[in-house]
KOLSE-781188 format. One line per field, with one value per residue (C-alpha): x, y, z; residue number from 1. Coordinates in pm, 1 decimal, decimal comma. Layout:
BEGIN
u X_...
v Y_...
w Z_...
n NUM_...
This chain:
BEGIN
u -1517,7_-1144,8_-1268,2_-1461,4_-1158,2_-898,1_-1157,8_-1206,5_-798,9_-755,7_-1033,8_-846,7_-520,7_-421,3_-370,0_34,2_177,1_307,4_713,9_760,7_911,5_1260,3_1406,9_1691,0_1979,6_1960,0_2320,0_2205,2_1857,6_2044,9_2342,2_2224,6_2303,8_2408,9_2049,5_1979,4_2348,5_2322,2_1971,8_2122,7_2379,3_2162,9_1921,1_2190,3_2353,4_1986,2_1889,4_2286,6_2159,2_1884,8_2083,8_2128,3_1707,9_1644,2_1813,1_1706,7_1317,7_1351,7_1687,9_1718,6_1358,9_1210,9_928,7_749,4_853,3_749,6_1032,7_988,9_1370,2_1496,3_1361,7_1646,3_1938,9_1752,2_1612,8_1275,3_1031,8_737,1_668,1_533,4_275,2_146,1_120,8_-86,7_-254,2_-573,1_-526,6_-413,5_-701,2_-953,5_-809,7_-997,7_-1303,7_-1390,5_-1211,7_-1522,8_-1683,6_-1447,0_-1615,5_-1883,3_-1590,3_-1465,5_-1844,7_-1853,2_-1466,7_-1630,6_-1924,8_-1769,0_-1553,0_-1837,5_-2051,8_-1727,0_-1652,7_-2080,7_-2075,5_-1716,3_-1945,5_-2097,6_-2395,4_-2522,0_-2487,2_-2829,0_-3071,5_-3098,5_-2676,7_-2781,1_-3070,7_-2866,9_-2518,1_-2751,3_-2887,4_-2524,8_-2402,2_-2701,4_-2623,8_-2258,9_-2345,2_-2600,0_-2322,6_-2059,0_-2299,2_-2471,3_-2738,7_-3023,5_-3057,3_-2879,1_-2528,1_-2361,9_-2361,8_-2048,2_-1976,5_-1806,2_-1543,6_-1432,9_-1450,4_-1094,6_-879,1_-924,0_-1314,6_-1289,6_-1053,8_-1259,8_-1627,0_-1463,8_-1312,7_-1612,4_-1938,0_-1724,4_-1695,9_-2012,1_-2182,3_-1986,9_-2054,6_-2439,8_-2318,0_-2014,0_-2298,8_-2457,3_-2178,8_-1992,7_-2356,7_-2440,4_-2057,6_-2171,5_-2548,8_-2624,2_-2780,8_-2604,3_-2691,4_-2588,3_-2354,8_-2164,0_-2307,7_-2118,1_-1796,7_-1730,1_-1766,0_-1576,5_-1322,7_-1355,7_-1312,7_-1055,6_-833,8_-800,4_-615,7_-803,6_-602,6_-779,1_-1106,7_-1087,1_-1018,4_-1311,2_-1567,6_-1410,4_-1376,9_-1609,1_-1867,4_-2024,7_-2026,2_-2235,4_-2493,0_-2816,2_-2855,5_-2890,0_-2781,8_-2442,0_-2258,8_-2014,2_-1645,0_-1639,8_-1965,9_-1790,8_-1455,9_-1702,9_-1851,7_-1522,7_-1392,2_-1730,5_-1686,0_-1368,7_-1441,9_-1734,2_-1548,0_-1259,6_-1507,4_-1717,5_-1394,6_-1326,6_-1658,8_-1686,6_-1400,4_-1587,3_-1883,6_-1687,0_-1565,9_-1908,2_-2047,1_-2291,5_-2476,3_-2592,5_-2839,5_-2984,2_-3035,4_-3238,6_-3412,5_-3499,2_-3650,1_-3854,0_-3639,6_-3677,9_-3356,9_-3287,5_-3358,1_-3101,3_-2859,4_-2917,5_-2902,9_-2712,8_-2463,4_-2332,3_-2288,2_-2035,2_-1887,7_-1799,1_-1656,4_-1420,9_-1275,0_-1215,3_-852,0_-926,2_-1174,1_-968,0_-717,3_-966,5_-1079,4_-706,2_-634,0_-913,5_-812,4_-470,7_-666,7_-823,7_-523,4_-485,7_-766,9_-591,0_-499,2_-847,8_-849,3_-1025,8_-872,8_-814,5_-556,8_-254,1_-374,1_-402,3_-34,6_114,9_-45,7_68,8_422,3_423,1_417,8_729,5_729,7_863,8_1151,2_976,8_871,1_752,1_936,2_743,9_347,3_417,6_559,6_251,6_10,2_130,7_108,1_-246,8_-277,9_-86,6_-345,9_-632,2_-492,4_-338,2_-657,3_-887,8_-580,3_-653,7_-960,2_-1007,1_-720,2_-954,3_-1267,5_-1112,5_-1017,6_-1381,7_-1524,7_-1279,0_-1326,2_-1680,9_-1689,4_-1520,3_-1753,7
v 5890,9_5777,7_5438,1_5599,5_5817,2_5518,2_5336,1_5612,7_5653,6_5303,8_5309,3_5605,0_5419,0_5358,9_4998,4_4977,1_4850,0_4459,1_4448,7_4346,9_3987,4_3950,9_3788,6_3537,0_3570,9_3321,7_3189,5_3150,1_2951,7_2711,8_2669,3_2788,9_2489,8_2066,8_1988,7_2278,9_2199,0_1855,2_1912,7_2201,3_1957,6_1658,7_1882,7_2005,5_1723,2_1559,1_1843,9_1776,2_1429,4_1524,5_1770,3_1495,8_1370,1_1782,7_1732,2_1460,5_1619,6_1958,7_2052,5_1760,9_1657,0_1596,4_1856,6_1818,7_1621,1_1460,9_1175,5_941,0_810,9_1183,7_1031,8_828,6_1096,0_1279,0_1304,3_1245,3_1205,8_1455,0_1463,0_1053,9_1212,8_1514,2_1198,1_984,6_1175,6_1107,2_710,7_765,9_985,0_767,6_441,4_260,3_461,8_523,9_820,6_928,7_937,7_1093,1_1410,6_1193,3_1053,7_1445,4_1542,5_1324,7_1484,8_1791,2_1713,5_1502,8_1816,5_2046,6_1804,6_1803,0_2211,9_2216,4_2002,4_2155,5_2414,0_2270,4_2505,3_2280,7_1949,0_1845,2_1619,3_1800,9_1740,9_1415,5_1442,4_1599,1_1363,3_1070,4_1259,6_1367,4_995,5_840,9_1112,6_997,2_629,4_755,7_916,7_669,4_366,3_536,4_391,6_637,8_1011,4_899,4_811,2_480,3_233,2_164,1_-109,8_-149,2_-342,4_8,6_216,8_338,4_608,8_892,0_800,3_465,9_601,0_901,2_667,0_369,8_602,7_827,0_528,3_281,2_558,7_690,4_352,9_205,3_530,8_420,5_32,6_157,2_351,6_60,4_-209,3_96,1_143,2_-271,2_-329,3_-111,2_-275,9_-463,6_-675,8_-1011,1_-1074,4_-743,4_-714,4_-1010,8_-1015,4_-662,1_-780,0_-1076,9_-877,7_-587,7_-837,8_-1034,6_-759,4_-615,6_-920,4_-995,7_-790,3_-598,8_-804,6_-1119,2_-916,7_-853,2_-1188,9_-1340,2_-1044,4_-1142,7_-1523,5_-1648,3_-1385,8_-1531,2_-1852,7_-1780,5_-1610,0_-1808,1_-1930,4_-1687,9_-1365,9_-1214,0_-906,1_-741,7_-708,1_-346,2_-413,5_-699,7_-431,6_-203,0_-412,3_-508,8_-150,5_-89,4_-398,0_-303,4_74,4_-17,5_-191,8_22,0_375,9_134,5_112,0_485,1_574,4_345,2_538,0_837,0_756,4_621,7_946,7_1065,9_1092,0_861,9_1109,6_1274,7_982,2_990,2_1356,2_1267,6_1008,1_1138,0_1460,8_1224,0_1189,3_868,7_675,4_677,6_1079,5_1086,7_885,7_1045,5_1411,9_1445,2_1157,5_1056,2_1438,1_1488,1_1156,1_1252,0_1602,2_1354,8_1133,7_1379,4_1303,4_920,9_981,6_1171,6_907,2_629,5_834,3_892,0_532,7_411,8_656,9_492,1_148,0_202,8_138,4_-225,7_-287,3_-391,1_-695,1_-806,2_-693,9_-305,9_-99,6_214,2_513,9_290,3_-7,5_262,0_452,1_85,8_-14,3_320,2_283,9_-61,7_118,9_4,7_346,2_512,1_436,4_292,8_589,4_404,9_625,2_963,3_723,2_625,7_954,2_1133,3_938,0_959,3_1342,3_1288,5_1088,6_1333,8_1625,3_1423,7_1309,0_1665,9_1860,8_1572,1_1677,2_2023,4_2011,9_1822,3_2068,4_2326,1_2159,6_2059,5_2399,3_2521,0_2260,2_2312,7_2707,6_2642,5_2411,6_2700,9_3021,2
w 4533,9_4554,4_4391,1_4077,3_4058,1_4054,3_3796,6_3530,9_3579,0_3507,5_3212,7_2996,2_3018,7_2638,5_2533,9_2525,2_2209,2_2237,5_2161,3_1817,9_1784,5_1789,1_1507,5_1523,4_1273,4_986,0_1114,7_1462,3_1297,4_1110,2_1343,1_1685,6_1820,2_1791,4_1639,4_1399,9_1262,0_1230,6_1050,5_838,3_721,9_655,4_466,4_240,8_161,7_59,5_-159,1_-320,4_-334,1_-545,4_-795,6_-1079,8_-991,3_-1063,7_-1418,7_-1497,9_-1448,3_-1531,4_-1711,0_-1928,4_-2008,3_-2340,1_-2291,5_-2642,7_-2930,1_-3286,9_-3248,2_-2936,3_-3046,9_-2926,9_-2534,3_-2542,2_-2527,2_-2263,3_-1912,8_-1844,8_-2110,1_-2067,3_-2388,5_-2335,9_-2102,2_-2325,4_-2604,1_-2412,4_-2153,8_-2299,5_-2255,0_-1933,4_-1810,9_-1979,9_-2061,9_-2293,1_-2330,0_-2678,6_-2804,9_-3009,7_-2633,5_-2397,8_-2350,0_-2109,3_-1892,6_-1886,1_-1816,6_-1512,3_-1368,7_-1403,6_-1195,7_-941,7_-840,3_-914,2_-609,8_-394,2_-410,7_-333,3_-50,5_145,9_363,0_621,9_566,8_301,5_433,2_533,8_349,5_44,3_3,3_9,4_-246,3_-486,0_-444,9_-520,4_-820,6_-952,7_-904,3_-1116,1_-1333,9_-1356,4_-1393,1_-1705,1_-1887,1_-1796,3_-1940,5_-2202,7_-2436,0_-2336,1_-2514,6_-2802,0_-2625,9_-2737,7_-2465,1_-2318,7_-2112,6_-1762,6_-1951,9_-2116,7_-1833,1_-1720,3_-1624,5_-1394,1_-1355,8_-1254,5_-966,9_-843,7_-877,7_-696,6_-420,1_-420,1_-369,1_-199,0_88,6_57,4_36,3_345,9_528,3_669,0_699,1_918,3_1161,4_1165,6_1264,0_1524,6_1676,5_1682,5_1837,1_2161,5_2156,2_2461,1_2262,5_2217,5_1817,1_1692,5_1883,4_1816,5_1454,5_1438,2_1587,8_1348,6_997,4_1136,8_1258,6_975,0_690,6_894,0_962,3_574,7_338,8_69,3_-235,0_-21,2_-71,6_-457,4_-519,4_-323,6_-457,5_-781,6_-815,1_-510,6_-553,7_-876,8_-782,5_-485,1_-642,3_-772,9_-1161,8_-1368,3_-1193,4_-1234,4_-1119,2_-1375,5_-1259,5_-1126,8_-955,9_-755,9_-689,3_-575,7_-300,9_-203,9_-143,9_31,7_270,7_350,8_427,1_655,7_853,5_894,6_960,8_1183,3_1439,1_1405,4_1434,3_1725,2_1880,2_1891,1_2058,4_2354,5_2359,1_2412,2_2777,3_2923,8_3030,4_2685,7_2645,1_2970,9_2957,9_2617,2_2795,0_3072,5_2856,0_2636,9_2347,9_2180,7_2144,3_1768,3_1745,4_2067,7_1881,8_1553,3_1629,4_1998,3_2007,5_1643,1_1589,9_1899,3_1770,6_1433,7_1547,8_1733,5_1472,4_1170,7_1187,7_1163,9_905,5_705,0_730,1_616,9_290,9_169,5_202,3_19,7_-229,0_-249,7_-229,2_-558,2_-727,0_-615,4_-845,4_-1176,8_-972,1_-1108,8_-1351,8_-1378,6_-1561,2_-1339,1_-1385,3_-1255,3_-1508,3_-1772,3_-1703,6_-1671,9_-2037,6_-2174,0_-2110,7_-2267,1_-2642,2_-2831,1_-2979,3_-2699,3_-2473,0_-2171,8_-2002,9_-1668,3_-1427,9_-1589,1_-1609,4_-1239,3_-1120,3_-1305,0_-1157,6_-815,2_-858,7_-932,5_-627,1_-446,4_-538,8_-408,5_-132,6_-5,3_-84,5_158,9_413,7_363,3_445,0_677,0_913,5_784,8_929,3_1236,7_1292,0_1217,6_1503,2_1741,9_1731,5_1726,4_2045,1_2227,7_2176,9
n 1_2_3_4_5_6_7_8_9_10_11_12_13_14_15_16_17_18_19_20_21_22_23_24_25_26_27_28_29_30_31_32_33_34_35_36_37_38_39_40_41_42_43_44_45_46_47_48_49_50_51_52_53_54_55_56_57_58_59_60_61_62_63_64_65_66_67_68_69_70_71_72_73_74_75_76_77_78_79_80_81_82_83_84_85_86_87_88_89_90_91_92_93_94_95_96_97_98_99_100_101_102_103_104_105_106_107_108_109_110_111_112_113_114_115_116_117_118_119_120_121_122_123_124_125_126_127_128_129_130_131_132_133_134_135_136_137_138_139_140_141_142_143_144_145_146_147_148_149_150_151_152_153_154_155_156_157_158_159_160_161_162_163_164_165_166_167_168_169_170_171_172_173_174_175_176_177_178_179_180_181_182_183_184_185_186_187_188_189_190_191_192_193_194_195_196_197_198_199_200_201_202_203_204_205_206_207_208_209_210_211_212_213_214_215_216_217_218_219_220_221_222_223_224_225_226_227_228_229_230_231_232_233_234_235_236_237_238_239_240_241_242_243_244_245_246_247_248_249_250_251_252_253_254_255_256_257_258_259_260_261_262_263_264_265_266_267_268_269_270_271_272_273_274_275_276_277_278_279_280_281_282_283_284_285_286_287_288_289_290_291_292_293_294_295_296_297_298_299_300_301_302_303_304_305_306_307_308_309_310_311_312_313_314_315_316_317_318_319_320_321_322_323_324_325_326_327_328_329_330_331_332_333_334_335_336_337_338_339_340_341_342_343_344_345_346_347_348_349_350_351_352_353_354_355_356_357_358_359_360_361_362_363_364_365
């Protein structure tokens, strides 16, 4: 009796209420001690640093304007970006036939918003990414339901970016599976088959890579055939992605115990299913940071395409700024462009924290 007592005692005990956080002074936070001075000090003598940069931006700038000569008594020229945003966006697409460029923006992020839960990925995803992209590649061309053909040679801007970034990942995706899961064959010829194009891709630089695909490419290919210049960018940047994922993705499935395929085996599971659905699974949940890290370079990457020549966002700011008209804005086209690069390349962060945070929570229920 004592001990039922003690326990319905213990059981109507209210929950006590936790102390509330104390809060440090804002003197003691930024000058509690040697460090937080010393960092105080340096971060308010950077931000002075960047008083006359502010100015020059904000307080200064030429935010609209009729006369590009007015640029010249001013700060920074926004009113250069607002003239030729289109160009930049587009590049040389034919103005009569931007909205199809603009079409495929829209659907790109329309695809990427779609496929951010992972309740939808599955084959279906798949299905209908491979349907948007042919969709994309329609528009983008033309010549079919009364659109004016376009070709490749037009294509710039903004598209060019996001559909180089966008198939040269998803393309080297499957190859990278491939070379990670032929590096750790026991089998001699994949295996070493695996090990020289990773090491091969890897130990050349990707400007080494758009001039070969460029320049060597065509001469290697039989009489008669030929492969338009972005088609040979876009194998380059899909080369060099597969062989960058296939180390990461290599990295997590040694991270994978041993003992998940025997289990499979010894419960009847053939190996590809065992690979397929147990390990490569575990391995991915593994590597998102690395991933994540591979996706936003090859973002960045795109941009050392007008070394060959495609007109991309970069090649399209760079021409812009060459107008006599205007003052040569180049300091507002590059820092515009790098805020576009910026947004990509911060939301891909975002998400991936946010999916990492998602699989680690769900590895712990």
């Amino acid at each position: 009796m004592t001990v039922i007592a003690l326990a319905t005692q213990v059981a109507h005990i209210e929950p006590s209420v936790p102390p509330k956080p104390r809060r440090k002074p804002i003197v003691q936070l930024f000058f509690g001690d040697l460090v937080a001075s010393a960092l105080t000090v340096a971060t308010g003598f950077l931000l002075t640093l960047m008083i006359p940069a502010l100015n020059w931006a904000v307080v200064d700038a030429v935010w609209a304007t009729d006369d590009p000569s007015i640029c010249r008594e001013g700060g920074a020229c926004w009113a250069f970006i607002a003239a030729k945003f289109r160009f930049i966006i587009f590049g040389v697409y034919p103005p009569d036939e931007q909205w199809r460029p603009l079409l495929v923006i829209g659907l790109i992020l329309v695809m990427i918003l779609a496929s951010l839960s992972p309740k939808l990925w599955g084959q279906k995803l798949i299905a209908a990414w491979v349907s948007a992209v042919v969709v994309m590649l329609v528009l983008m061309w033309g010549g079919v339901l009364g659109m004016a053909p376009v070709p490749t040679s037009s294509w710039g801007g903004l598209p060019v970016t996001l559909l180089l970034a966008l198939l040269s990942l998803g393309l080297g995706f499957p190859f990278a599976v491939f070379l990670a899961l032929g590096r750790r064959s026991t089998l001699p010829i994949p295996r070493l088959l695996s090990l020289l194009t990773i090491e091969l891709v890897r130990g050349l630089p990707l400007v080494g890579l758009l001039f070969v695909a460029s320049i060597l490419l065509p001469l290697l290919l039989p009489a008669g055939w030929s492969i338009d210049k972005l088609g040979r960018t876009l194998a380059a940047l899909t080369v060099f992605a597969a062989a960058y994922l296939a180390e990461v993705i290599r990295g997590g499935l040694q991270g994978v115990p041993a003992g998940q395929i025997e289990a499979a085996k010894a419960l009847g599971i053939p190996g590809w299913k065992a690979v397929w659905h147990i390990v490569l699974p575990q391995a991915l949940q593994k590597v998102i940071p690395p991933l994540t890290n591979t996706a936003i370079v090859m973002v960045k990457n795109t941009s050392l395409v007008l070394i060959v020549g495609v007109f991309d966002m970069l090649s399209a700011s760079r021409v812009a700024a060459t107008d006599p008209v205007w003052p040569a804005p180049y300091v507002e086209s590059y820092v515009f462009v790098a805020l576009i690069y910026f947004l990509i390349c911060f939301g891909i962060s975002n998400y991936s924290r946010w999916l990492e945070a998602r699989v680690h929570s769900r590895s712990y229920r």
